[in-house]
SEFIZA-3560 file (N, C-alpha, C; in Angstrom, 3 decimals):
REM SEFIZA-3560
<numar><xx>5.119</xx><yy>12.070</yy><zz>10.180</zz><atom>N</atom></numar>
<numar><xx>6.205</xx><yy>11.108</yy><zz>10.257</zz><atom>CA</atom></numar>
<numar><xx>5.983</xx><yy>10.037</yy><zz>9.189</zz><atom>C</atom></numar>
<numar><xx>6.807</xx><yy>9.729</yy><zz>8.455</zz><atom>N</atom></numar>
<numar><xx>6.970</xx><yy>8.882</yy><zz>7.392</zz><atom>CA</atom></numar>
<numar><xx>7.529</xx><yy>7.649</yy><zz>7.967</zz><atom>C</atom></numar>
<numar><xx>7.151</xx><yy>6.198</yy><zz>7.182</zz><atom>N</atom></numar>
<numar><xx>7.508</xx><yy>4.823</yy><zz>7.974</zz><atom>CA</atom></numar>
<numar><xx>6.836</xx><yy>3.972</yy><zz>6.371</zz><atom>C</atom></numar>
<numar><xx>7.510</xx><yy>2.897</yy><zz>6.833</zz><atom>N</atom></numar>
<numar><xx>7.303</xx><yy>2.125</yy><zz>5.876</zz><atom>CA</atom></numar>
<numar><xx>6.367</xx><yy>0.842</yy><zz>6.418</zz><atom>C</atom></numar>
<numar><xx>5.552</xx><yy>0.651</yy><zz>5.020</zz><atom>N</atom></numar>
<numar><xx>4.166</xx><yy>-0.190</yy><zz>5.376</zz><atom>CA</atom></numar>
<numar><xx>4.104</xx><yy>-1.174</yy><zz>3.960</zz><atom>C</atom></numar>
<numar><xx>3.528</xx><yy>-1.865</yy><zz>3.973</zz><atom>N</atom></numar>
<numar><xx>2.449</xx><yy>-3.301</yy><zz>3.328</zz><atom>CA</atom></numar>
<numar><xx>1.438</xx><yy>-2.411</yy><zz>2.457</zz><atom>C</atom></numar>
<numar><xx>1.042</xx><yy>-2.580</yy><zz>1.438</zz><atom>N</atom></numar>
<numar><xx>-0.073</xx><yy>-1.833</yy><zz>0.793</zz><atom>CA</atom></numar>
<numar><xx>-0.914</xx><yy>-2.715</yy><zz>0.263</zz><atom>C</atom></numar>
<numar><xx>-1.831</xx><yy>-3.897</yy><zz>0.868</zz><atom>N</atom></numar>
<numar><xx>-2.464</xx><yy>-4.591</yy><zz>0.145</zz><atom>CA</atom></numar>
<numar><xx>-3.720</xx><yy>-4.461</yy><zz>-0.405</zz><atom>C</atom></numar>
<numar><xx>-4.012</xx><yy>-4.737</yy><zz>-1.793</zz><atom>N</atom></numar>
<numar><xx>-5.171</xx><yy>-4.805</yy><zz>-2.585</zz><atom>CA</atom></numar>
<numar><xx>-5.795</xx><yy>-5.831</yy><zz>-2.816</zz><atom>C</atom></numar>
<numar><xx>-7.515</xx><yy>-5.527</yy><zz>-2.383</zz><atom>N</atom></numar>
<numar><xx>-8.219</xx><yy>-6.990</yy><zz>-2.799</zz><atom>CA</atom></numar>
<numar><xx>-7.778</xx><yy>-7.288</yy><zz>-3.961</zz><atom>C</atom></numar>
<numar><xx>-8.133</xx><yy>-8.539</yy><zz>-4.415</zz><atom>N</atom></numar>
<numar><xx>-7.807</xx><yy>-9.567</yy><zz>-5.613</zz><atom>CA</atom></numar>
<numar><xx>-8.809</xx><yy>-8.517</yy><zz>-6.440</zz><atom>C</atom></numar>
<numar><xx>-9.710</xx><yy>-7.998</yy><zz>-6.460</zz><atom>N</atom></numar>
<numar><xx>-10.650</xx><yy>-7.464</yy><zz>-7.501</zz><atom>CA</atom></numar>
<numar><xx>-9.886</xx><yy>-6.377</yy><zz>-8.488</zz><atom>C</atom></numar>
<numar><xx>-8.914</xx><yy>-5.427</yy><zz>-7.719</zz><atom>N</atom></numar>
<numar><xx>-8.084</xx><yy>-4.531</yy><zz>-7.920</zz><atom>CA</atom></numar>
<numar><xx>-7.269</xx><yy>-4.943</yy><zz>-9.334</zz><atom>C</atom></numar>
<numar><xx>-7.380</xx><yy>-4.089</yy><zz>-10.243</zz><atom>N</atom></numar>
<numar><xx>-6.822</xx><yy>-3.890</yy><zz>-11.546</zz><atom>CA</atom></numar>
<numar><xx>-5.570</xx><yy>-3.490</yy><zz>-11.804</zz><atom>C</atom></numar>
<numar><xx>-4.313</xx><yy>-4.042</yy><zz>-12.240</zz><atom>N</atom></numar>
<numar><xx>-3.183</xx><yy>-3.407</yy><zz>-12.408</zz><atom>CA</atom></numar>
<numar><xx>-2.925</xx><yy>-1.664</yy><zz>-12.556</zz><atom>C</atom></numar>
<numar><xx>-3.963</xx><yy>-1.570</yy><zz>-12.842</zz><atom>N</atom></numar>
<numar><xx>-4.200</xx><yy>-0.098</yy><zz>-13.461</zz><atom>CA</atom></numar>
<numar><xx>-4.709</xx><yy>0.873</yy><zz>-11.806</zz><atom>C</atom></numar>
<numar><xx>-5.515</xx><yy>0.501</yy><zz>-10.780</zz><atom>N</atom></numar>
<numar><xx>-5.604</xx><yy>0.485</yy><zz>-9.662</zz><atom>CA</atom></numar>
<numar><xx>-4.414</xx><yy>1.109</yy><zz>-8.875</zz><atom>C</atom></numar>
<numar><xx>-3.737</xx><yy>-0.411</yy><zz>-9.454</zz><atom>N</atom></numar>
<numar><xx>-2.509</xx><yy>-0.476</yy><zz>-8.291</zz><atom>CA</atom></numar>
<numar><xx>-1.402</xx><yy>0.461</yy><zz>-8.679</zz><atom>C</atom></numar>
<numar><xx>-1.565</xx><yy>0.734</yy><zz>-10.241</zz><atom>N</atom></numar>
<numar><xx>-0.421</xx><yy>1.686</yy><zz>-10.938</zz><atom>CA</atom></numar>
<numar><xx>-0.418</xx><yy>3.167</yy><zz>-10.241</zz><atom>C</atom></numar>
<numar><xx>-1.982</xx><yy>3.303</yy><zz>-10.155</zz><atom>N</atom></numar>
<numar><xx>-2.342</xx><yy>4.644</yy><zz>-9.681</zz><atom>CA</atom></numar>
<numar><xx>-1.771</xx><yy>4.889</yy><zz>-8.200</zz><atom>C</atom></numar>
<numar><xx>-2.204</xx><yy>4.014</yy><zz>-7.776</zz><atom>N</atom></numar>
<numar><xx>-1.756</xx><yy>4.068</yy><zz>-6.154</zz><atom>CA</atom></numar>
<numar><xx>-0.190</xx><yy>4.169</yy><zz>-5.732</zz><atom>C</atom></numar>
<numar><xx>0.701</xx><yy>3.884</yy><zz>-6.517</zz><atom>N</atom></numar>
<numar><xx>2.139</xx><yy>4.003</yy><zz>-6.630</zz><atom>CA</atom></numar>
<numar><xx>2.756</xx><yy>4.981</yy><zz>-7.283</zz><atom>C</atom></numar>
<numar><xx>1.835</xx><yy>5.967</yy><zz>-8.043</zz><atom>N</atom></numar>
<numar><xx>1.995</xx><yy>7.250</yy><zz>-8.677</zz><atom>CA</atom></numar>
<numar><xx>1.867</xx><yy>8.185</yy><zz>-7.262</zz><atom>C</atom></numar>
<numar><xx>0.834</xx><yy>8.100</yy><zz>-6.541</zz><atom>N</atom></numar>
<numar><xx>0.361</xx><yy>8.933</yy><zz>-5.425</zz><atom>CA</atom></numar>
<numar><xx>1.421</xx><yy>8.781</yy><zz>-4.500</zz><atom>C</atom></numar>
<numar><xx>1.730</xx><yy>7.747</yy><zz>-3.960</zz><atom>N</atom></numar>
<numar><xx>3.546</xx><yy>7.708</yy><zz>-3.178</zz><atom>CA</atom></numar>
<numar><xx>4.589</xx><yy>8.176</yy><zz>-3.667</zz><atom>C</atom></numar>
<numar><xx>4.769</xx><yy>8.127</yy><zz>-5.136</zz><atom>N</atom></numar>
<numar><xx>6.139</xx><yy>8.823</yy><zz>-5.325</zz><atom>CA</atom></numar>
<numar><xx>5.938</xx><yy>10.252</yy><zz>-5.561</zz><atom>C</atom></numar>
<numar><xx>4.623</xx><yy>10.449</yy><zz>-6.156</zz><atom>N</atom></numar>
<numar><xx>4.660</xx><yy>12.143</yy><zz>-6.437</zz><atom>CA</atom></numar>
<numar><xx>4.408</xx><yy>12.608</yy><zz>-4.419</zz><atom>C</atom></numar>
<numar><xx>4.300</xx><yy>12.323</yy><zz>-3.905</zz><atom>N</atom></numar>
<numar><xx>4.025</xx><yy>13.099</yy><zz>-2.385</zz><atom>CA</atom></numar>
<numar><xx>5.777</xx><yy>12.797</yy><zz>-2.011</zz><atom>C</atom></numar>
<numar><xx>6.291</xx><yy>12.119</yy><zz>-2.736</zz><atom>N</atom></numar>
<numar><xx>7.637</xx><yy>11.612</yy><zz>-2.226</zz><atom>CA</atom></numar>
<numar><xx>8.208</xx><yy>10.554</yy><zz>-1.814</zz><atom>C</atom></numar>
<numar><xx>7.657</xx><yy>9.660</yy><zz>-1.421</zz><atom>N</atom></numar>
<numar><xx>7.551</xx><yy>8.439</yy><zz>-1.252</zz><atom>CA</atom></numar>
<numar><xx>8.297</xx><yy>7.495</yy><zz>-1.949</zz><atom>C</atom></numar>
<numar><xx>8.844</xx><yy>6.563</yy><zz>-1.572</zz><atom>N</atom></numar>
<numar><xx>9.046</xx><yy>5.096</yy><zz>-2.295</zz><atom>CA</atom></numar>
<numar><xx>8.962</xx><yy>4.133</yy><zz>-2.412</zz><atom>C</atom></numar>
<numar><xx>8.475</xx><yy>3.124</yy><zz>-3.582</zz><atom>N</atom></numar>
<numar><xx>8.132</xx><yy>2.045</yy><zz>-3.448</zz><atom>CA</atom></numar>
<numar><xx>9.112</xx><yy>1.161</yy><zz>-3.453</zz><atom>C</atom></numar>
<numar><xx>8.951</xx><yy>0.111</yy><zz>-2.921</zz><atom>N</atom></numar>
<numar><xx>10.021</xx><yy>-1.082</yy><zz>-2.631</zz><atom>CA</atom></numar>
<numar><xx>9.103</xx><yy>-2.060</yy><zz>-3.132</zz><atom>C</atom></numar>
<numar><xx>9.662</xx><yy>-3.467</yy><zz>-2.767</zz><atom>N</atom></numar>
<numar><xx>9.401</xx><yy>-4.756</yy><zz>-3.378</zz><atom>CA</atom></numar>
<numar><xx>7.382</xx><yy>-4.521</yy><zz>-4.298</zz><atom>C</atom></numar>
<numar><xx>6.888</xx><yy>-5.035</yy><zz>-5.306</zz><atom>N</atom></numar>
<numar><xx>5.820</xx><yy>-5.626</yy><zz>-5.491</zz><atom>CA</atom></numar>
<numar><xx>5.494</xx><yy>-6.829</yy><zz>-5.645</zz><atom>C</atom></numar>
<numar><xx>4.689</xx><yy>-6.515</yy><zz>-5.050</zz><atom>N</atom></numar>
<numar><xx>3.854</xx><yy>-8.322</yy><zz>-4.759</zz><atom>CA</atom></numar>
<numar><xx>2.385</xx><yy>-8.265</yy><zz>-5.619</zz><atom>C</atom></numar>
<numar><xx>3.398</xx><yy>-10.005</yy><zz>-6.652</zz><atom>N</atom></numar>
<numar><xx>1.947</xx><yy>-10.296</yy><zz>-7.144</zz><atom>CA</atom></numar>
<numar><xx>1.340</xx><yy>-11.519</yy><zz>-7.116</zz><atom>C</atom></numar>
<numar><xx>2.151</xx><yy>-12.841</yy><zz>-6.757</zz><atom>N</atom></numar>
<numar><xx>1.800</xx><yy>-13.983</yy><zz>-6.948</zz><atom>CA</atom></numar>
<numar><xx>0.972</xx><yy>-13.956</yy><zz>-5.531</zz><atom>C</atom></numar>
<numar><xx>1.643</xx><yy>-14.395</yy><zz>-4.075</zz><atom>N</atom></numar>
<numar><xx>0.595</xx><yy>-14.632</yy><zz>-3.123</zz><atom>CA</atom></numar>
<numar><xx>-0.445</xx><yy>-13.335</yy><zz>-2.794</zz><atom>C</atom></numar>
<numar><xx>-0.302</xx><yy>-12.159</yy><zz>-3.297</zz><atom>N</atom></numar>
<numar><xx>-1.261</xx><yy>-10.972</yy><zz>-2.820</zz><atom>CA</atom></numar>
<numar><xx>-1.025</xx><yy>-9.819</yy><zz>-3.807</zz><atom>C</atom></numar>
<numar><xx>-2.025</xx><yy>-9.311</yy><zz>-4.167</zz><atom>N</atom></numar>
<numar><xx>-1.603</xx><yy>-7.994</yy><zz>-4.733</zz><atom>CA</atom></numar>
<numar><xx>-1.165</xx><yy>-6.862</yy><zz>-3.817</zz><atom>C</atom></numar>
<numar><xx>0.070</xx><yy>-6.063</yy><zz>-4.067</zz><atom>N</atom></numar>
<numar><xx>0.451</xx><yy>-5.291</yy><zz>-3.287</zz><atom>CA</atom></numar>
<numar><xx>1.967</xx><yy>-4.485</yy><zz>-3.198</zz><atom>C</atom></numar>
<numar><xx>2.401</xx><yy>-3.348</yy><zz>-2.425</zz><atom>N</atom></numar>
<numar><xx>3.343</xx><yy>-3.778</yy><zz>-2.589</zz><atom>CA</atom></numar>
<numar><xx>3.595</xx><yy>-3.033</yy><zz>-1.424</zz><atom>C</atom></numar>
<numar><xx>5.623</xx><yy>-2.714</yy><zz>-1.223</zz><atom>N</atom></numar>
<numar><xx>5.951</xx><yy>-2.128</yy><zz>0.423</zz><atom>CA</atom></numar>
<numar><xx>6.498</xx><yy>-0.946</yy><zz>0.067</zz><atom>C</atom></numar>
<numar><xx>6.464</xx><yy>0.246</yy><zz>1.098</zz><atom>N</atom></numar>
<numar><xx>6.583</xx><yy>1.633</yy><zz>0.501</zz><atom>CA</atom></numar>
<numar><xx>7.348</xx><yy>2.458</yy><zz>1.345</zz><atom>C</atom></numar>
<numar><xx>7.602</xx><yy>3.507</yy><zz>1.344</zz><atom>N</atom></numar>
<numar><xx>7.648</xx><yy>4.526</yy><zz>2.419</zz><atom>CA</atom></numar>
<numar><xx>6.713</xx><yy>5.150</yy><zz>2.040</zz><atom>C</atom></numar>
<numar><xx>6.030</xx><yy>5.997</yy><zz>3.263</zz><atom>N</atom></numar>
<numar><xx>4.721</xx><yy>7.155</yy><zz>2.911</zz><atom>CA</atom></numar>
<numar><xx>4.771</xx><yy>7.589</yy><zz>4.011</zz><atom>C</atom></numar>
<numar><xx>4.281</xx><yy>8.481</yy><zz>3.309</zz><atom>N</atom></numar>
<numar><xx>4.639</xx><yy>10.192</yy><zz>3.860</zz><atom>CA</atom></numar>
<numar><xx>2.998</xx><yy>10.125</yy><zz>4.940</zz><atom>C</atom></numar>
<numar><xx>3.062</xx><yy>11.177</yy><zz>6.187</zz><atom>N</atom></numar>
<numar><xx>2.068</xx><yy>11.052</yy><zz>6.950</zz><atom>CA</atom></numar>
<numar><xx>0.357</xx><yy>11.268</yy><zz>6.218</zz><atom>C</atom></numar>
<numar><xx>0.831</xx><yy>12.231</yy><zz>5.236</zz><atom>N</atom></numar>
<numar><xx>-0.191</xx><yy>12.309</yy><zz>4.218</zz><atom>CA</atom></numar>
<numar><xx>-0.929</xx><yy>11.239</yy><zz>3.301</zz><atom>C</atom></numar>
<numar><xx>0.117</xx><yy>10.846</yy><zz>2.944</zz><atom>N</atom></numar>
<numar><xx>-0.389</xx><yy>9.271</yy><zz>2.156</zz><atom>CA</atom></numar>
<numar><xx>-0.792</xx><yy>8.401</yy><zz>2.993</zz><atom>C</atom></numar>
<numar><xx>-0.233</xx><yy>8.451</yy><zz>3.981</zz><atom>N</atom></numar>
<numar><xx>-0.797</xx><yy>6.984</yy><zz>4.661</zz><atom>CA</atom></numar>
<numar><xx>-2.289</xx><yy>7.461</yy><zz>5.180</zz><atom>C</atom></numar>
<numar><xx>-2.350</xx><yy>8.832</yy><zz>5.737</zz><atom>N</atom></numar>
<numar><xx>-3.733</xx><yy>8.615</yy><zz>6.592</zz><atom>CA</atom></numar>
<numar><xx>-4.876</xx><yy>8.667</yy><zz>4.881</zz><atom>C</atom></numar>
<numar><xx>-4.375</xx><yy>9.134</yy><zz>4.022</zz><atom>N</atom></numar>
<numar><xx>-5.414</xx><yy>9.429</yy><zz>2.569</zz><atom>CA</atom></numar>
<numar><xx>-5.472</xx><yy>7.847</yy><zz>2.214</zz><atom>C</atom></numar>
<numar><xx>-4.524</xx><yy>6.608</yy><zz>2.031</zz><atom>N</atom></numar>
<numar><xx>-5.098</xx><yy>5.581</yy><zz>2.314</zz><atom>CA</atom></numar>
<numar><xx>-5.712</xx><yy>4.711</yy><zz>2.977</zz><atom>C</atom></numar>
<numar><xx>-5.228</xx><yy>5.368</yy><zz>4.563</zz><atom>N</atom></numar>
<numar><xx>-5.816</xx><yy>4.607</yy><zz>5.246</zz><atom>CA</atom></numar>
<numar><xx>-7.762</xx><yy>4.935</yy><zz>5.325</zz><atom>C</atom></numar>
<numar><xx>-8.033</xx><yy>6.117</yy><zz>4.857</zz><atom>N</atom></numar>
<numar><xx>-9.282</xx><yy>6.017</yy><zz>5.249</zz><atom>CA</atom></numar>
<numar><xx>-10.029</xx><yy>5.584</yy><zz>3.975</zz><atom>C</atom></numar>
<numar><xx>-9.557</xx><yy>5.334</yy><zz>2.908</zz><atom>N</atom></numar>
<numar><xx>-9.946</xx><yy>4.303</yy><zz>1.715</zz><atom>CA</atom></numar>
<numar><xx>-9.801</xx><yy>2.859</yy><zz>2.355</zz><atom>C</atom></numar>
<numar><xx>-9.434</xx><yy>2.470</yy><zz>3.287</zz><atom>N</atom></numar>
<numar><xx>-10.059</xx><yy>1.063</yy><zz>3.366</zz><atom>CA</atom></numar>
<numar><xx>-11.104</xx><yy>1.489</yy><zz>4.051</zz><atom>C</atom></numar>
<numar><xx>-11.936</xx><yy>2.180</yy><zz>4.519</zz><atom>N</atom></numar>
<numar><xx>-13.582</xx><yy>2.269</yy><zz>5.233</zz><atom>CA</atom></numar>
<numar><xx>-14.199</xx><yy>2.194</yy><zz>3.917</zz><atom>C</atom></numar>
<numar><xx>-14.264</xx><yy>2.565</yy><zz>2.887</zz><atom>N</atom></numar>
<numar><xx>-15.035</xx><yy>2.914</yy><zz>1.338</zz><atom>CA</atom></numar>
<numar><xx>-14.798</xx><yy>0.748</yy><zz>0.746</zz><atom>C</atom></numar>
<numar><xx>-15.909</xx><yy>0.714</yy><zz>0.656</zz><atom>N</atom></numar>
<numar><xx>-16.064</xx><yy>-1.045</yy><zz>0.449</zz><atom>CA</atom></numar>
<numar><xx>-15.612</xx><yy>-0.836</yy><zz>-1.219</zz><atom>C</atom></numar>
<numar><xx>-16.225</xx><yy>0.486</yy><zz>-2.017</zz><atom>N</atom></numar>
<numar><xx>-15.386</xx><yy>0.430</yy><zz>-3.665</zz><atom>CA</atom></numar>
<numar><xx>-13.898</xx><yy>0.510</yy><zz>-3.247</zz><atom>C</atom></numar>
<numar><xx>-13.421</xx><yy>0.733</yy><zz>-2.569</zz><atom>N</atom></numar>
<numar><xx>-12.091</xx><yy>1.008</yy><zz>-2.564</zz><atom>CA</atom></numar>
<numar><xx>-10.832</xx><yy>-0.106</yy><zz>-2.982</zz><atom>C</atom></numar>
<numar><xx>-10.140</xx><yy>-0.268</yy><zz>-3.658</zz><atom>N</atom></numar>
<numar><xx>-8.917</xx><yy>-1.004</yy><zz>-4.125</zz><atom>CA</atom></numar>
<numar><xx>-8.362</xx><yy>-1.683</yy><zz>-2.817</zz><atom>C</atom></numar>
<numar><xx>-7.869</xx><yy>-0.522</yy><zz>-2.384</zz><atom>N</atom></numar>
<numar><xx>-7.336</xx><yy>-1.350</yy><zz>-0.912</zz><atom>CA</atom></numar>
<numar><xx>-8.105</xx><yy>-1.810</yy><zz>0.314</zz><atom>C</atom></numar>
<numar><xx>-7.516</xx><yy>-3.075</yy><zz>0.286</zz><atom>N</atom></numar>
<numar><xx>-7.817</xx><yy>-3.868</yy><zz>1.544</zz><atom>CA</atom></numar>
<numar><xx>-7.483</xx><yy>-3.624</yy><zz>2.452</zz><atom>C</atom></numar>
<numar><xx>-5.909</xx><yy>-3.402</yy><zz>2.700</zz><atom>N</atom></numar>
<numar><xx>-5.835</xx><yy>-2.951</yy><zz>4.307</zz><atom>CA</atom></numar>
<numar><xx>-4.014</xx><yy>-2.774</yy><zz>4.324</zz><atom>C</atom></numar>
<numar><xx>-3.562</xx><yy>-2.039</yy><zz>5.062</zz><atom>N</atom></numar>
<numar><xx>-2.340</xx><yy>-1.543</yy><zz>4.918</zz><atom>CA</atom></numar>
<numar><xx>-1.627</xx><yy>-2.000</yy><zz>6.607</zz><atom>C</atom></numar>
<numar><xx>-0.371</xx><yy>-2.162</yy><zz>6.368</zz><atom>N</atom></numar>
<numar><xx>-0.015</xx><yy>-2.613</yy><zz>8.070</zz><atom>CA</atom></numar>
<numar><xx>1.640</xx><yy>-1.948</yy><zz>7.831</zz><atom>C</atom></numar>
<numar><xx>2.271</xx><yy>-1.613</yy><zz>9.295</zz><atom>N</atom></numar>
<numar><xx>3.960</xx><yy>-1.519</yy><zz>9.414</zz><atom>CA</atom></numar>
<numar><xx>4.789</xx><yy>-2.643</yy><zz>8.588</zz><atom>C</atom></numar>
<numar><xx>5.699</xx><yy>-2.355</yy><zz>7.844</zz><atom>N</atom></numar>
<numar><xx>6.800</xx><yy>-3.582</yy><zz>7.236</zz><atom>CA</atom></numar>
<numar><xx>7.386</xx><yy>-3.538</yy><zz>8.311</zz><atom>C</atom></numar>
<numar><xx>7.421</xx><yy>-4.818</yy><zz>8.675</zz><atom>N</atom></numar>
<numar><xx>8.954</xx><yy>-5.148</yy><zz>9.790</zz><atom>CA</atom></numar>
<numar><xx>9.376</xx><yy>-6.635</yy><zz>9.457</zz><atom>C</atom></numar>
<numar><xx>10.236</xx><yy>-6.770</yy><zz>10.369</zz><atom>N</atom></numar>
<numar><xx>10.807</xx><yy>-8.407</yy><zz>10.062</zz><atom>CA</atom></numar>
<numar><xx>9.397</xx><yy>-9.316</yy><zz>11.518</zz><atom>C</atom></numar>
<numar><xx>9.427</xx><yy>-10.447</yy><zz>10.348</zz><atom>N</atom></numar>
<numar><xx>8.643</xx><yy>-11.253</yy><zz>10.880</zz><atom>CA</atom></numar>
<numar><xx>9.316</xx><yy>-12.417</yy><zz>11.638</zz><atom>C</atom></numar>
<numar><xx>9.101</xx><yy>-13.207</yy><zz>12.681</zz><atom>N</atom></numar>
<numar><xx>10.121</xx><yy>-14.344</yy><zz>13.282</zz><atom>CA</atom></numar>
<numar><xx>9.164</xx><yy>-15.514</yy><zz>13.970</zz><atom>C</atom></numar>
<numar><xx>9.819</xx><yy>-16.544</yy><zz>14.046</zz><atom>N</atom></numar>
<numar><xx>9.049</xx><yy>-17.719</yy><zz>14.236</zz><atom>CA</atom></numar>
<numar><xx>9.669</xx><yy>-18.386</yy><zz>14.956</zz><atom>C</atom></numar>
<numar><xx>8.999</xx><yy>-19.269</yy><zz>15.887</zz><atom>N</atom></numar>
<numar><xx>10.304</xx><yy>-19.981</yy><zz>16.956</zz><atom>CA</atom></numar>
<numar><xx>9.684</xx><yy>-21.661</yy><zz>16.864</zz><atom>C</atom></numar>
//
């Protein structure tokens, strides 16, 4: 099942990093939406069940680019 998520990269992470990592979503099929660079490196995607669990277990690897990945949804405040 495919869903859309947050893809954030520590600050250490190289444009070149992050280029790669947005090649791997669209070639599995995927799409990227907004990038974020001023408050965080990162950006929001759709990914495929494949991509997400192949990133998700790159945040256990401490070399790893990514920091940590979460669901996009709307956020609210009262």
């Amino acid at each position: 099942m495919s869903g859309k998520y947050i893809v954030v990269f520590k600050s250490t992470a190289s444009q070149e990093d992050i280029s790669k990592f947005k090649e791997t979503v669209t070639s599995e099929g995927g799409e990227i939406g907004q990038t974020f660079a001023t408050t965080m490196k990162g950006f929001s995607a759709t990914l495929s069940q494949k991509t997400l669990t192949q990133f998700n277990s790159l945040q256990e690897d401490p070399n790893s680019p990514i920091d940590y990945i979460e669901p996009d949804g709307v956020v609210t405040t009262q």
